[in-house]
N, C-alpha and C positions, 0 to 999 in steps of 0.2 A: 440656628442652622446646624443641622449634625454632618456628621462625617466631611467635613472642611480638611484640606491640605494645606491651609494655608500660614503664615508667621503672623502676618499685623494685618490681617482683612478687615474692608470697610465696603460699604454701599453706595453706591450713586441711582438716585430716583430723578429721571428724567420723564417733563411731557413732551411726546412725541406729535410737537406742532402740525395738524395737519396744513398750516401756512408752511412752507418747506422758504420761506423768507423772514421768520419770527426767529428772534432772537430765544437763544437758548434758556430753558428754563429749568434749573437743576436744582440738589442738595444733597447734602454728603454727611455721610456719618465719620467721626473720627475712628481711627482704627484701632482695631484692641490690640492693646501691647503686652496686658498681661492677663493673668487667670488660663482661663482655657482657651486658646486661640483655634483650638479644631473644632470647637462647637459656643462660638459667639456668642455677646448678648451685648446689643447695643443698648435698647434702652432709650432710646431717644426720638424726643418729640420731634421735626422737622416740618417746617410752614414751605409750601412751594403754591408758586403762582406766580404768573398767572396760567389758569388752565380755563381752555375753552370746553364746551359739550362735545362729547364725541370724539376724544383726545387719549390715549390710552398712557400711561404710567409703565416707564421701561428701569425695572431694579436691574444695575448691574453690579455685582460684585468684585471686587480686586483684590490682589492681595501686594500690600505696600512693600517695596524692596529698596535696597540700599539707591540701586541705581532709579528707578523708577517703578511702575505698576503694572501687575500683567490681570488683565480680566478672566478672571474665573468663570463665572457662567452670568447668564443672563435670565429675566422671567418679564414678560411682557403681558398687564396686566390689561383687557379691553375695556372702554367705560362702563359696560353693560355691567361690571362683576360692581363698581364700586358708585355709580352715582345709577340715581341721587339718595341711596340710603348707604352709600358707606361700606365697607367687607373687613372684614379679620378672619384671619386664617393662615394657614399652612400653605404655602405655593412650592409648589419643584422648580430647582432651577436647571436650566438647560446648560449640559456643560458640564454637570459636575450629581451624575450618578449616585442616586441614595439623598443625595442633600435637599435642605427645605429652606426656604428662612420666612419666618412668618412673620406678615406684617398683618397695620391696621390702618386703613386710611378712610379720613373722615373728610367728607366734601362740607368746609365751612360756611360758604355763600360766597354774594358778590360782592366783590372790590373794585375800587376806580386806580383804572391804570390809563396814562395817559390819556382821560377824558373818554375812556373805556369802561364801561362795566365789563369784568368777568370774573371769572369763580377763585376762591382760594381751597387748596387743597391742604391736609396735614395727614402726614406720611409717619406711621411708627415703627 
């Protein structure tokens, strides 16, 4: 991510259930504390699922504070960019002018959730 304002920023990749009654499905990067905190580098694998077809992936970014987190910008990824062959790349984030954070996410297949098949996603 370049041109960041932030102290200890981190990421939340959420699927945007189109069940508006599904239980939340999220994962979070730990925040960088040190190095260069205006221009990040998580570096990390993250497993999220379950995700159904047709379900878009919402990166938000924060930036962690003594007291609590205030959301920096947001990038709302459609399914079309990443299944079923998967995207890497460069996204704008909305909210925070000039900045990128580039992910790579790979659609794994299907897993059994409560006697459910559906998809498992990993988030980079």
């Amino acid at each position: 991510m370049n041109h960041f304002t932030g102290d200890h920023p981190y990421v939340v990749c959420e699927v945007k259930h189109l069940d508006q009654h599904a239980a939340a499905t999220k994962v979070e990067t730990k925040p960088v504390t040190e190095g260069d905190t205006l221009n990040p580098f998580w570096g990390e694998t993250l497993h999220l699922g379950p995700w159904h077809e047709g379900e878009p992936l919402e990166f938000t970014v924060y930036d962690k504070g003594l007291i609590g987190a205030k959301t920096e910008g947001k990038v709302l990824l459609t399914p079309d960019l990443f299944y079923p062959n998967g995207f890497g790349g460069m996204v704008s984030i909305s909210g925070l002018p000039q900045a990128q954070l580039h992910v790579i996410i790979r659609p794994l297949g299907p897993m059994l959730v409560d006697n459910e098949t559906v998809n498992e996603t990993a988030a980079v």
